[in-house]
C-alpha positions in Angstrom: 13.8 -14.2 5.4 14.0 -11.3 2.9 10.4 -12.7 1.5 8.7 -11.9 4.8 10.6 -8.7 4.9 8.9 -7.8 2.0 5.4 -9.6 2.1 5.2 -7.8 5.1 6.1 -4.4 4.0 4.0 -4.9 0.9 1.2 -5.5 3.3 2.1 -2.8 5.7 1.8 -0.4 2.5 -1.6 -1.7 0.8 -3.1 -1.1 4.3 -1.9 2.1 4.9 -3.1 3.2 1.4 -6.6 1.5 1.8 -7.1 3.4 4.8 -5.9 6.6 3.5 -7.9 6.4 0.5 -11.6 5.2 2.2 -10.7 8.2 5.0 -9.8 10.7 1.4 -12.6 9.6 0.1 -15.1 10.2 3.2 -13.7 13.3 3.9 -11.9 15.2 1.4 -10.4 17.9 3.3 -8.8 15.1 5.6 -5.5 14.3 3.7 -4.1 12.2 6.5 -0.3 11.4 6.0 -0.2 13.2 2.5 -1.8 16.8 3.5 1.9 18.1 2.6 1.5 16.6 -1.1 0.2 19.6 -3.5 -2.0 19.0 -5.7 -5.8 18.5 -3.7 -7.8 15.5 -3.9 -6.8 14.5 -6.7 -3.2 14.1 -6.1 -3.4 12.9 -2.6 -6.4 10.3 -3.8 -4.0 9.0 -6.4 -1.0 8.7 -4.3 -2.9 6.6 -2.1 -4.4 4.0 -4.8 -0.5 3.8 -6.0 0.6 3.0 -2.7 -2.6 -0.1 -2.8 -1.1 -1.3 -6.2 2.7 -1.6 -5.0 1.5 -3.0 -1.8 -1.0 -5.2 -3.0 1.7 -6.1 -6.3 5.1 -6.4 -3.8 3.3 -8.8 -0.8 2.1 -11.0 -3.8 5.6 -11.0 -5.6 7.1 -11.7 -1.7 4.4 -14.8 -0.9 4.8 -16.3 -4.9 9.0 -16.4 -4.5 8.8 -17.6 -1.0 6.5 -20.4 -2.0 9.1 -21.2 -4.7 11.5 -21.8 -2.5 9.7 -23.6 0.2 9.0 -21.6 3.0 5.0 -21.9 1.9 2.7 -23.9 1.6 
């Protein structure tokens, strides 16, 4: 149970930062959830690919040890 917990957050997180990064990068005055975060574009643009990497790294972590154990296929 605590591996879909945490696939799904892991997922929940990579497409949040997707998002927020295509809609930074279309429009960079629209810092969506991060407009409070100092630092510009640049900040809010990395922020935002971080948030893809932990995503993209926790769901995968989540969906390898719940295969391990058996509850995938």
């Amino acid at each position: 149970m605590k591996y879909d917990v945490l696939q799904v957050l892991g997922v929940a997180l990579l497409v949040l930062g997707v998002q927020g990064a295509i809609r930074q990068l279309v429009d960079h005055s629209n810092a969506g959830l991060l407009g409070w975060l100092p630092g510009g574009f640049a900040a809010s643009i990395t922020a935002y690919l971080v948030a893809v990497a932990i995503g993209a790294v926790a769901a995968g972590w989540a969906r390898g040890r719940a295969k391990a154990v058996g509850r995938r296929s």
